[in-house]
C-alpha positions in Angstrom: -8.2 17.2 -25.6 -8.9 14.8 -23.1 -11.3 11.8 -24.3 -12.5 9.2 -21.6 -13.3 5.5 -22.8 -14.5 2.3 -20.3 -13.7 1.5 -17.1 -10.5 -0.2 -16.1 -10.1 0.2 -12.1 -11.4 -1.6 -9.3 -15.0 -1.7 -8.2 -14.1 -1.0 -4.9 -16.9 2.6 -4.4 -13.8 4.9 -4.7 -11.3 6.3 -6.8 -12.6 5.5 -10.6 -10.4 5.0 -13.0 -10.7 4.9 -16.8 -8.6 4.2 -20.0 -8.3 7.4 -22.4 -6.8 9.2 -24.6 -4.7 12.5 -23.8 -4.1 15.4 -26.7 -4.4 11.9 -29.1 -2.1 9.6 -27.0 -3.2 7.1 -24.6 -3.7 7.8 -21.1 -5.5 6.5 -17.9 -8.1 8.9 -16.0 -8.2 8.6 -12.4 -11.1 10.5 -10.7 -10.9 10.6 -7.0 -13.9 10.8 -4.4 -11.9 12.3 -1.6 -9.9 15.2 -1.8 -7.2 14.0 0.8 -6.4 11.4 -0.9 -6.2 13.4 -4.5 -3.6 15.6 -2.1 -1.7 12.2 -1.2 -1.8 10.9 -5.0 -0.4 14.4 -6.7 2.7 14.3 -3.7 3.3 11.3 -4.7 4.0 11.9 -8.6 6.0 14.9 -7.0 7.9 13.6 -5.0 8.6 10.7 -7.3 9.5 11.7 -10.5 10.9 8.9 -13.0 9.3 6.4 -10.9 5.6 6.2 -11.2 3.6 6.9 -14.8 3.7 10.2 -16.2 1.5 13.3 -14.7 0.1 14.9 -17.7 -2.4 17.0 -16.4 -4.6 17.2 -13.0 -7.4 18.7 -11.7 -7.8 20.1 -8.3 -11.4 20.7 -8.4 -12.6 17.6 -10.0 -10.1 15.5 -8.2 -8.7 14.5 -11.4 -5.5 12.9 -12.6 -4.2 12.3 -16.3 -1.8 9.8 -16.5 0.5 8.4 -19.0 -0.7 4.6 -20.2 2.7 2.5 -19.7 3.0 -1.0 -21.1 2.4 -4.1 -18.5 -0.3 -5.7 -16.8 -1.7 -5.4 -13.5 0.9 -7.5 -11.4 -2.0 -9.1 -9.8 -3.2 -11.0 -12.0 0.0 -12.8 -13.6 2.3 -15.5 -12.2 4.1 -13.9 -9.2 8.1 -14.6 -10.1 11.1 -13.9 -8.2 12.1 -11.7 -11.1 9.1 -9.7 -10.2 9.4 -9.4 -7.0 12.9 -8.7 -7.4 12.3 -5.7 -8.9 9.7 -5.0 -6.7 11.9 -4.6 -3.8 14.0 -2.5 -6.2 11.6 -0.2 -6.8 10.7 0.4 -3.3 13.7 1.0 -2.2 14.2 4.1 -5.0 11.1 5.2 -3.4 12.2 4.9 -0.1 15.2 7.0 -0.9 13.9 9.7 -3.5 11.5 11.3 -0.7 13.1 14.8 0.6 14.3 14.2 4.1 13.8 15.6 6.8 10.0 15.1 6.0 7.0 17.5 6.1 5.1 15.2 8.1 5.5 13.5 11.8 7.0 10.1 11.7 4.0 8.3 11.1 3.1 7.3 14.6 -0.1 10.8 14.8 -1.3 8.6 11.3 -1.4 4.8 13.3 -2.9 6.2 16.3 -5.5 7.7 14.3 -6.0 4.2 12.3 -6.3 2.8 15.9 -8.8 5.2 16.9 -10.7 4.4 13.5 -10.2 0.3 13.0 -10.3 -1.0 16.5 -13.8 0.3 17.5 -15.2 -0.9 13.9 -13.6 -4.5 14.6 -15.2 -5.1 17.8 -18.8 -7.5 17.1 -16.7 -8.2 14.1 -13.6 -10.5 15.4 -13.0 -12.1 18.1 -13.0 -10.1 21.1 -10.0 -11.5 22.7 -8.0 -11.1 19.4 -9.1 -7.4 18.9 -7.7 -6.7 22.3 -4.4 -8.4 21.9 -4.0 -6.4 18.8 -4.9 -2.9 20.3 -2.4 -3.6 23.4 0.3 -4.2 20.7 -0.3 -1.8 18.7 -0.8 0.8 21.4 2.6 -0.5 23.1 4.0 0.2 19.9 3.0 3.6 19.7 4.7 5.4 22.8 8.2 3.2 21.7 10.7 4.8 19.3 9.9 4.5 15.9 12.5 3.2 13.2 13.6 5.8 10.8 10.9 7.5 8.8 10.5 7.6 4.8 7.8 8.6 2.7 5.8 5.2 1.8 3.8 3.9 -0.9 0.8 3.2 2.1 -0.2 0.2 -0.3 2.1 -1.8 -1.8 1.1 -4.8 -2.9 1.0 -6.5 -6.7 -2.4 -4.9 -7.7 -0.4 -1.8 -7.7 2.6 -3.0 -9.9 2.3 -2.8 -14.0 4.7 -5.5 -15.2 5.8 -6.3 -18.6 7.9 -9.3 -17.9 10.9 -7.3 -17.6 9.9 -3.8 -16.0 8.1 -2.6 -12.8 5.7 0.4 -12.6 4.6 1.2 -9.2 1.3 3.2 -9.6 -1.3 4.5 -7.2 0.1 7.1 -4.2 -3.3 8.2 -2.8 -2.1 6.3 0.7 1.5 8.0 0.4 2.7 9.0 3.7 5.3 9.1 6.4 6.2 6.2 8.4 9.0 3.6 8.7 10.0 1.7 5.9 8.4 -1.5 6.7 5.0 -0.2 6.9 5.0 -0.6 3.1 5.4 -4.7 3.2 3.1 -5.6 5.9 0.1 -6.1 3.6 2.4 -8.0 1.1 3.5 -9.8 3.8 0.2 -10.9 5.3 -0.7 -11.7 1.3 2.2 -13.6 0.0 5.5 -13.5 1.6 4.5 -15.1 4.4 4.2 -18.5 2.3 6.6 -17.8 -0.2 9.7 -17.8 1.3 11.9 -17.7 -2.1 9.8 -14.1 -3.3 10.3 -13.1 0.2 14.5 -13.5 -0.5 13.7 -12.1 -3.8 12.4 -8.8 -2.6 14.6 -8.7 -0.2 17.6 -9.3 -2.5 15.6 -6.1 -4.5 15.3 -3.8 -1.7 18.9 -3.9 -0.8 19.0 -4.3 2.6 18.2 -6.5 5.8 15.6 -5.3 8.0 17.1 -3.9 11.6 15.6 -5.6 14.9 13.6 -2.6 15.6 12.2 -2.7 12.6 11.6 -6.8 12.4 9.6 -5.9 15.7 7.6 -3.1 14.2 6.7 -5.1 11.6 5.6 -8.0 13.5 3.6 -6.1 15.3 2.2 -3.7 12.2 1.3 -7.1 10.2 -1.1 -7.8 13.3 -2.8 -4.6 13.0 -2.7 -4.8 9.2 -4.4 -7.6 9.2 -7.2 -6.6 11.2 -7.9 -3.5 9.2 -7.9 -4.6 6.2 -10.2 -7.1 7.5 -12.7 -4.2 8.7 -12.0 -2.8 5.1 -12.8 -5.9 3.3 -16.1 -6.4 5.4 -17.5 -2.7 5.2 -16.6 -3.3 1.0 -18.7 -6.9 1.2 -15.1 -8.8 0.6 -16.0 -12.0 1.6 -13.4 -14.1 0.6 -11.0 -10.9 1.8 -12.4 -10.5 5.2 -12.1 -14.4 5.3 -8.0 -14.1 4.0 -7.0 -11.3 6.7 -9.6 -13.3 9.4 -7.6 -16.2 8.8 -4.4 -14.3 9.0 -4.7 -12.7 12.3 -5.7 -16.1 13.8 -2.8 -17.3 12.4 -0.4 -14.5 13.3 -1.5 -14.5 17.0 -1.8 -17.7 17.6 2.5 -17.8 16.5 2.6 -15.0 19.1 1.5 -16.9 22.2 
């Protein structure tokens, strides 16, 4: 039924994934190594219907997921177009509004101060000192003021997790899926591209629909700090070097605009 061929993911010591073939049709195999985020990934295709590759068959005790193979390359690794990014603010925003509201989660702030607890202590001997502080005191600042409106978000939204045929946008991978406001799902993108490419910035934008509100331009200011410095930590602890270097470089940047 189920036949498993070579490796296709990302060597990155976690989730594998592999192309196959599914009752004699092609399919991708994703085998998880942690069950939460297996939990995360099969809400996702849930909650999301339409909008993310087929679910043809999972498995709860191996942490497996059979997915439908859709036509389109990794986003990644082809010229990044405002078409693209068009429609991947499009797509976002049909996320954004398919999740049932209210949510069966918090608002996302229980999920950043546990990231805080995690990243900050790892990042310390790592960055600067100074820098690590400044981003703690924002982000901690952050945490006990209101939060914008909650939606259920991709949790990692950037182009290696786009298929694109020139004319269509899959969004795949929902093992970070969880609650928090919307523009926790651009602040990595952000901190990747947007930030020096003002026209797929406008693009996106034009996709998602909508202008970002003042509380949630400051959120995200704020959130692209952090960001930055875990995926940093990440990147480091996953012997990224020219990634650690990219978000080192970022928050340097970011902070020194903040003074």
């Amino acid at each position: 039924m189920l036949e498993v061929g070579e490796s296709i993911g990302w060597n990155h010591g976690e989730a594998q994934v592999y192309a196959a073939r599914w009752k004699g049709r092609p399919a991708v195999l994703k085998r998880h190594a942690k069950r939460h985020k297996y939990a995360r990934e099969i809400y996702g295709y849930f909650t999301w219907p339409g909008f993310l590759p087929r679910l043809l068959f999972a498995d709860a005790e191996r942490l497996e997921l059979v997915l439908e193979r859709v036509e389109g390359e990794c986003a990644l690794a082809l010229l990044q177009t405002e078409e693209m990014y068009r429609a991947a603010g499009a797509a976002l925003r049909r996320l954004h509004d398919a999740a049932p509201l209210p949510l069966a989660f918090d608002d996302g702030r229980a999920d950043l101060r546990r990231l805080v607890e995690s990243f900050i202590p790892r990042a310390a001997g790592l960055l600067d000192e100074g820098q690590v502080s400044r981003v703690e005191g924002m982000t901690r600042e952050l945490l006990a003021a209101p939060f914008p409106p909650t939606v259920l978000r991709h949790g990692d939204y950037t182009a290696r997790n786009w298929l694109w045929d020139g004319a269509r946008l899959t969004v795949i991978d929902t093992e970070h899926a969880r609650p928090g406001p919307a523009v926790l799902d651009i602040a990595k993108l952000d901190n990747k591209v947007l930030w020096q490419r003002p026209e797929l910035r406008r693009a996106f934008q034009q996709g998602y629909g909508r202008e970002w509100s003042a509380g949630e331009q400051h959120f995200l200011h704020v959130i692209r700090h952090f960001d930055a410095l875990t995926l940093a930590v990440w990147c480091h602890e996953h012997q990224d070097r020219a990634g650690f270097e990219q978000m080192r470089d970022a928050l340097a940047r970011l902070l020194s605009q903040a003074r």
